[in-house]
DSSP file (Angstrom, degrees, kcal/mol; ACC not computed):
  #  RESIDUE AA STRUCTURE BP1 BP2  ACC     N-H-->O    O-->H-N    N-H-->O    O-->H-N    TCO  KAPPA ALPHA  PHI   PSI    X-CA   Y-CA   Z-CA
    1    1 A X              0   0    0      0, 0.0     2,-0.0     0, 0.0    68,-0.0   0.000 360.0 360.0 360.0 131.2  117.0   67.6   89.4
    2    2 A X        -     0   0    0      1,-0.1     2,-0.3    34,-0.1    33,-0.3  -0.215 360.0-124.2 -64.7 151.8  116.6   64.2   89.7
    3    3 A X        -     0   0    0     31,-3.9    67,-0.3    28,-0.1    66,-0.1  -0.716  31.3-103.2-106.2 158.0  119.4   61.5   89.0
    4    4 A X  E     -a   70   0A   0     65,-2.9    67,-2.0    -2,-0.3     2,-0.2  -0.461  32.1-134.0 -61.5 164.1  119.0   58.4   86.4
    5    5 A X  E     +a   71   0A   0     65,-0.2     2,-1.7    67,-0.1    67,-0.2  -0.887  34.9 162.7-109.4  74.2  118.4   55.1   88.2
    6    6 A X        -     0   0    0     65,-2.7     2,-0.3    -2,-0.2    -2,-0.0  -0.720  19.2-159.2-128.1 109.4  120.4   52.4   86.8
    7    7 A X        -     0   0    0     -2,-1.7    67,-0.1    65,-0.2     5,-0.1  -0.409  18.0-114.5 -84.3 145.5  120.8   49.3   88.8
    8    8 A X     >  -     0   0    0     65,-4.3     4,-0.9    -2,-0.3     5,-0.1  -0.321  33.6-107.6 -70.0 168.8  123.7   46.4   88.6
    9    9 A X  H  > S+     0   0    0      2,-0.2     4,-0.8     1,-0.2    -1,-0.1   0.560 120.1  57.5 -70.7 -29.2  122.9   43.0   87.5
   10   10 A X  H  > S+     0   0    0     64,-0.2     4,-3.0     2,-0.1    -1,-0.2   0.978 104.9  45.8 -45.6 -77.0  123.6   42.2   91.3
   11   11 A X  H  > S+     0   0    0     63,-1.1     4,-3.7     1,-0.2    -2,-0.2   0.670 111.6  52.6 -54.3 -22.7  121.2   44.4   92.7
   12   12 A X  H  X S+     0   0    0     -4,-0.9     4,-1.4     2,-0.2    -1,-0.2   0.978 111.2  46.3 -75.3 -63.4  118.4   43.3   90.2
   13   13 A X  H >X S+     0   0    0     -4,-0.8     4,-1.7     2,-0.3     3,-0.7   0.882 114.4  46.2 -31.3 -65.9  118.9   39.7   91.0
   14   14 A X  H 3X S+     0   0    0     -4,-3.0     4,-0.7     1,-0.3    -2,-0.2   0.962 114.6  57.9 -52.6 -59.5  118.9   40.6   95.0
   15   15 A X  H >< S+     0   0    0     -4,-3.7     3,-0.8     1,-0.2    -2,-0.3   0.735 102.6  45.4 -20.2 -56.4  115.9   42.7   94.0
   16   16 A X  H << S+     0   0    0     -4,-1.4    -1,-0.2    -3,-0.7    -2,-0.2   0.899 107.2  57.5 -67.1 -47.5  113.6   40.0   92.4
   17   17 A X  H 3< S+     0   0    0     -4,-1.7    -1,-0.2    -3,-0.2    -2,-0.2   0.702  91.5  87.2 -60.0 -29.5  114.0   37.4   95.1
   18   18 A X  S << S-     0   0    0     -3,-0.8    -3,-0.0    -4,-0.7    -4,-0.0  -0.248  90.9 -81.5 -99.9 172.8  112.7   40.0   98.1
   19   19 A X     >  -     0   0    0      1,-0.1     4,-3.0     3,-0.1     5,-0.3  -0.139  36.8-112.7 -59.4 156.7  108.8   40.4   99.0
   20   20 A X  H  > S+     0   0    0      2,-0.2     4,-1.3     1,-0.2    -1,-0.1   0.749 117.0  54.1 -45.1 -33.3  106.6   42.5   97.0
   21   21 A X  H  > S+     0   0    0      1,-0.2     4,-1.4     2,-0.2    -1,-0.2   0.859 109.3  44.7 -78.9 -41.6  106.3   44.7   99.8
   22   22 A X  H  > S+     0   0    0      1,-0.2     4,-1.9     2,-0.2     3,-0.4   0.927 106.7  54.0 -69.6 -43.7  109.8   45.3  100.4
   23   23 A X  H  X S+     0   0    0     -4,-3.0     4,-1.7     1,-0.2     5,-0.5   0.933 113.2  51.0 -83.4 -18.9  111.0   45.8   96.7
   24   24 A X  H  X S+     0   0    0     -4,-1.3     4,-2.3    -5,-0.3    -1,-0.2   0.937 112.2  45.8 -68.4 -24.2  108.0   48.7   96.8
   25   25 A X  H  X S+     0   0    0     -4,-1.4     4,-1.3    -3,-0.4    -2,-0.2   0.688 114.4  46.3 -82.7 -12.8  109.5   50.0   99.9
   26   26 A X  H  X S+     0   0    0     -4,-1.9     4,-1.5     2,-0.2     5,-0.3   0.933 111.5  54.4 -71.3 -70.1  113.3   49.9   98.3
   27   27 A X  H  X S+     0   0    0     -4,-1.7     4,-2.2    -5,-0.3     5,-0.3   0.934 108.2  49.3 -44.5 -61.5  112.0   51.6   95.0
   28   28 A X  H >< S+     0   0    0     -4,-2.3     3,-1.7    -5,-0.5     4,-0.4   0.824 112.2  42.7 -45.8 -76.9  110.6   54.3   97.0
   29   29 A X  H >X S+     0   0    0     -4,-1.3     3,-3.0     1,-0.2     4,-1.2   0.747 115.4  53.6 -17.3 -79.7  113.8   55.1   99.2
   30   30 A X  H 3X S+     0   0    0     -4,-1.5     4,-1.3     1,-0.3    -1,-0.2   0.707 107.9  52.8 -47.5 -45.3  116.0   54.6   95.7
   31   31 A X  H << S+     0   0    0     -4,-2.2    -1,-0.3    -3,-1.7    -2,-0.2   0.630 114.9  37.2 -52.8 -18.7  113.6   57.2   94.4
   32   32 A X  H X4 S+     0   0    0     -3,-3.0     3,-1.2    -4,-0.4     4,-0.3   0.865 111.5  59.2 -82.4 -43.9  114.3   59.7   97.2
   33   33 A X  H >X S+     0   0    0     -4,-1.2     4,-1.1     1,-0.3     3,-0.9   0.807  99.8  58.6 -57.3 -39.0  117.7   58.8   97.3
   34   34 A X  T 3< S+     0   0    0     -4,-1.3   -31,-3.9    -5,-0.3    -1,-0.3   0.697  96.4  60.0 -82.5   0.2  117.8   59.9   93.6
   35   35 A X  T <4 S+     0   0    0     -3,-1.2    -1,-0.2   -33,-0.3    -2,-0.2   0.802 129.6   9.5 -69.2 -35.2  116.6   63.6   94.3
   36   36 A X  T X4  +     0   0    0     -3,-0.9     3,-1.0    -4,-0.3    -2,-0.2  -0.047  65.0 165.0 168.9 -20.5  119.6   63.9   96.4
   37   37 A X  G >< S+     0   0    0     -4,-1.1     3,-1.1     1,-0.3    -3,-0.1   0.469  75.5  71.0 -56.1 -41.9  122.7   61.1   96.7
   38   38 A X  G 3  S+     0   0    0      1,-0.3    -1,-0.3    -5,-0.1    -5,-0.0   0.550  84.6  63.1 -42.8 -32.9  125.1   63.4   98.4
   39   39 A X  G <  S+     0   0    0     -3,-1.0    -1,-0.3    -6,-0.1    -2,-0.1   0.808  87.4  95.0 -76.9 -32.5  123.2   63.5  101.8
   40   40 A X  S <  S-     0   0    0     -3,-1.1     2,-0.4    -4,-0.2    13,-0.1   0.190  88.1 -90.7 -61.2 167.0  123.8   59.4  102.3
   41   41 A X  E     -B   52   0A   0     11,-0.6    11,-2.4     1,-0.0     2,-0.3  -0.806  40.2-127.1 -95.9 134.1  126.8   58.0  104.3
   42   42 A X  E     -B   51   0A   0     -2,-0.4     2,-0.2     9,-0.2     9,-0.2  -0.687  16.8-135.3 -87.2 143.5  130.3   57.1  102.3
   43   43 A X        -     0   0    0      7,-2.0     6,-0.4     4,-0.4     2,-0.2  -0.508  19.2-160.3 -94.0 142.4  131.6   54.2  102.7
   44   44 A X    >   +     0   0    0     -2,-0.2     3,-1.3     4,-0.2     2,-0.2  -0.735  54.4  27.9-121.7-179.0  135.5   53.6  103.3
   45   45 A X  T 3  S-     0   0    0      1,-0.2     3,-0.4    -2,-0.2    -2,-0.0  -0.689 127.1  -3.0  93.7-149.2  137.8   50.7  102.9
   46   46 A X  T 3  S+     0   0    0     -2,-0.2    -1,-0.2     1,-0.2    -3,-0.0   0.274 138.9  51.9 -64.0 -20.8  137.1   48.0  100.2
   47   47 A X  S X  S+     0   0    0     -3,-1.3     3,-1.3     3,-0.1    -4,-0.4   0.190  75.9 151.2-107.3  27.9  133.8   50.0   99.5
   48   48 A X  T 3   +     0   0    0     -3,-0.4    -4,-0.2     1,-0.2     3,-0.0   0.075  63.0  31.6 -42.0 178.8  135.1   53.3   99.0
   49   49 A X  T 3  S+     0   0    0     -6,-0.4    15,-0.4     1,-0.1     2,-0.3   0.742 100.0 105.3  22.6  34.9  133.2   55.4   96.7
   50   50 A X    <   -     0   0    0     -3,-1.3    -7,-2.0    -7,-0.2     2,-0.2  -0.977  55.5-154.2-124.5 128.3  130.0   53.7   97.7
   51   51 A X  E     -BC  42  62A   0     11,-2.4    11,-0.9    -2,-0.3    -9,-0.2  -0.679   9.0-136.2-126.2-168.6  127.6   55.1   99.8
   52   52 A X  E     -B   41   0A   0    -11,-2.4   -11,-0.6     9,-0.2     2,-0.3  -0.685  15.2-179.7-126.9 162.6  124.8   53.2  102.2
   53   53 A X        -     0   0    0     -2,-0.2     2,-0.4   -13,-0.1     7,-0.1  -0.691  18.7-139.8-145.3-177.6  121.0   53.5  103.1
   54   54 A X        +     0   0    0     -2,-0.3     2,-0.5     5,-0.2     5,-0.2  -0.965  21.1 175.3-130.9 132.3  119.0   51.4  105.4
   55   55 A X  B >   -D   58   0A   0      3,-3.1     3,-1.3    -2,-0.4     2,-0.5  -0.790  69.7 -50.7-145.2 115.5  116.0   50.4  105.0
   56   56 A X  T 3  S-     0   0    0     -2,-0.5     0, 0.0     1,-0.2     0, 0.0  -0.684 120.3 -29.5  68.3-118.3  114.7   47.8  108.2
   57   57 A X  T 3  S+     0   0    0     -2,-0.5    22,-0.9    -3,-0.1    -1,-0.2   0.663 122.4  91.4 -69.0 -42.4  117.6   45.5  108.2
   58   58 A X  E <   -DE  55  78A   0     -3,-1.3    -3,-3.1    20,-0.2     2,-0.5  -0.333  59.0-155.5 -72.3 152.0  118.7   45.5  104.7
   59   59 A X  E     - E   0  77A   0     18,-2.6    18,-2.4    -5,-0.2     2,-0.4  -0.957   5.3-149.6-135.7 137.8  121.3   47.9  103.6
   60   60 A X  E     - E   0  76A   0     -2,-0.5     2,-0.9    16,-0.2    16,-0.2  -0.723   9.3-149.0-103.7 127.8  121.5   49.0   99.9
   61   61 A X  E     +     0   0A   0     14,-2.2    13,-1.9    -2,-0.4    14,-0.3  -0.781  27.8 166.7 -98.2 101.3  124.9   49.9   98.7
   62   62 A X  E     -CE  51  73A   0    -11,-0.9   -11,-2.4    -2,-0.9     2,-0.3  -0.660  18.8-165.3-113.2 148.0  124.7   52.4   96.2
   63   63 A X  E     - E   0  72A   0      9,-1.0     9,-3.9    -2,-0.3     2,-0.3  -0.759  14.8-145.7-125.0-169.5  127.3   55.0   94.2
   64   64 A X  E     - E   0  71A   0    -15,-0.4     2,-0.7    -2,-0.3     7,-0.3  -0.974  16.0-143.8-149.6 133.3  126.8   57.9   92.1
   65   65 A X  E  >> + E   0  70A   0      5,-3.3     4,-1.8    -2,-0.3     5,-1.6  -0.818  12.2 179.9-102.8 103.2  127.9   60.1   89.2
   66   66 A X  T  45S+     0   0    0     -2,-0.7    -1,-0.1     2,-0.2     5,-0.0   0.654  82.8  55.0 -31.1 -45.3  127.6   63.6   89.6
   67   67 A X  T  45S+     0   0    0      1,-0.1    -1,-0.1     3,-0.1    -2,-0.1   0.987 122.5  28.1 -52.7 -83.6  128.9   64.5   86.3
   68   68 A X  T  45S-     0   0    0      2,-0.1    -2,-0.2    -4,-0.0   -64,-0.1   0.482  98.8-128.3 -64.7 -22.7  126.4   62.3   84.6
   69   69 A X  T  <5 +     0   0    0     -4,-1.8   -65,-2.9     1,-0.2     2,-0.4   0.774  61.0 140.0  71.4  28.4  123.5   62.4   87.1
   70   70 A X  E   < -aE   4  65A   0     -5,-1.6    -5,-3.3   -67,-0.3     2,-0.4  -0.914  39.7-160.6-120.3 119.4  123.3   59.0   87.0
   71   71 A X  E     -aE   5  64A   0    -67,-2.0   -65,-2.7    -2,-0.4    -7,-0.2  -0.746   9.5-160.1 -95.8 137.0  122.7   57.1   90.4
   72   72 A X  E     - E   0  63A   0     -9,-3.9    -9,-1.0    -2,-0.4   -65,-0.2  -0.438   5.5-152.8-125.4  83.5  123.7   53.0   90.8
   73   73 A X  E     - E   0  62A   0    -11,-0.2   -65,-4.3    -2,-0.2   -11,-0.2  -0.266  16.3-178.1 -63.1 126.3  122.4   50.6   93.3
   74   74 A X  E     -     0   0A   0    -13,-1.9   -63,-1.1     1,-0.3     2,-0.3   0.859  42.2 -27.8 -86.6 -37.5  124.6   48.2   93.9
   75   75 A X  E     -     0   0A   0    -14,-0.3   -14,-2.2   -65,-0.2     2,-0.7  -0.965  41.3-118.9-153.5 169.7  123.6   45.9   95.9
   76   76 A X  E     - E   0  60A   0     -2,-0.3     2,-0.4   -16,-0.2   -16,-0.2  -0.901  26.1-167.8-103.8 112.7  121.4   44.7   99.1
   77   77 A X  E     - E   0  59A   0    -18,-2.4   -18,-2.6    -2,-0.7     2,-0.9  -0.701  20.3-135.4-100.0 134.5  123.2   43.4  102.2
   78   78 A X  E >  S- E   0  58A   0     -2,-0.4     3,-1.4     3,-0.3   -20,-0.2  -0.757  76.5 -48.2 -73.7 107.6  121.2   41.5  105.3
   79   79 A X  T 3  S-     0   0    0    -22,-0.9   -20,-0.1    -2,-0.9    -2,-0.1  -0.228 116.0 -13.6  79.1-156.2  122.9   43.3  108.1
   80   80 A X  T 3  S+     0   0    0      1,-0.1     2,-2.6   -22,-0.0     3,-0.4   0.168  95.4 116.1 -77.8  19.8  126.6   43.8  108.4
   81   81 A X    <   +     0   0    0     -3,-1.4    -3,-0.3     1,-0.2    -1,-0.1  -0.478  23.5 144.5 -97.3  98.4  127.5   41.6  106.0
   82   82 A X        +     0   0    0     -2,-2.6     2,-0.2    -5,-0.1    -1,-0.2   0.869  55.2  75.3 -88.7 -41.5  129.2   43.5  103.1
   83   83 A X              0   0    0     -3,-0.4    -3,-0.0     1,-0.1     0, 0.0  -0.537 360.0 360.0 -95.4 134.9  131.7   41.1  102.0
   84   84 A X              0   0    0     -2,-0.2    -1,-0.1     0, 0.0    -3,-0.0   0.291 360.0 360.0 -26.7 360.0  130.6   37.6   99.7
């Protein structure tokens, strides 16, 4: 069973800006991602309950509800750069 898709007001934003080709290759991954969330790497620290994906360079930080089925990308980081 698949999970809902609902992305933050970040990630939409980050979203808009990147090339056509890239936000098809994001949707897809986020789509895979959403069969599935549990497999992905957790995040510790200041992003605990967060988990990570890669796709090229970028890495999309996304969490998850189990409960609810509900998947959330949060955001897209260039690199190691997690932090504002």
């Amino acid at each position: 069973m698949s999970y809902n898709i609902l992305p933050t007001n970040e990630f939409s934003k980050d979203f808009k800006k990147l090339d056509p080709q890239l936000q098809k290759r994001i949707k897809t991954k986020i789509e895979e991602v959403a069969e599935d969330p549990t497999h992905y790497k957790h995040l510790h620290y200041d992003l605990k309950g967060s988990c990570r994906l890669w796709i090229g360079k970028l890495r999309i930080i996304f969490s998850y509800e189990s409960e609810k089925q509900e998947l959330y990308p949060e955001k897209i980081v260039f690199g190691h750069k997690y932090r504002d």
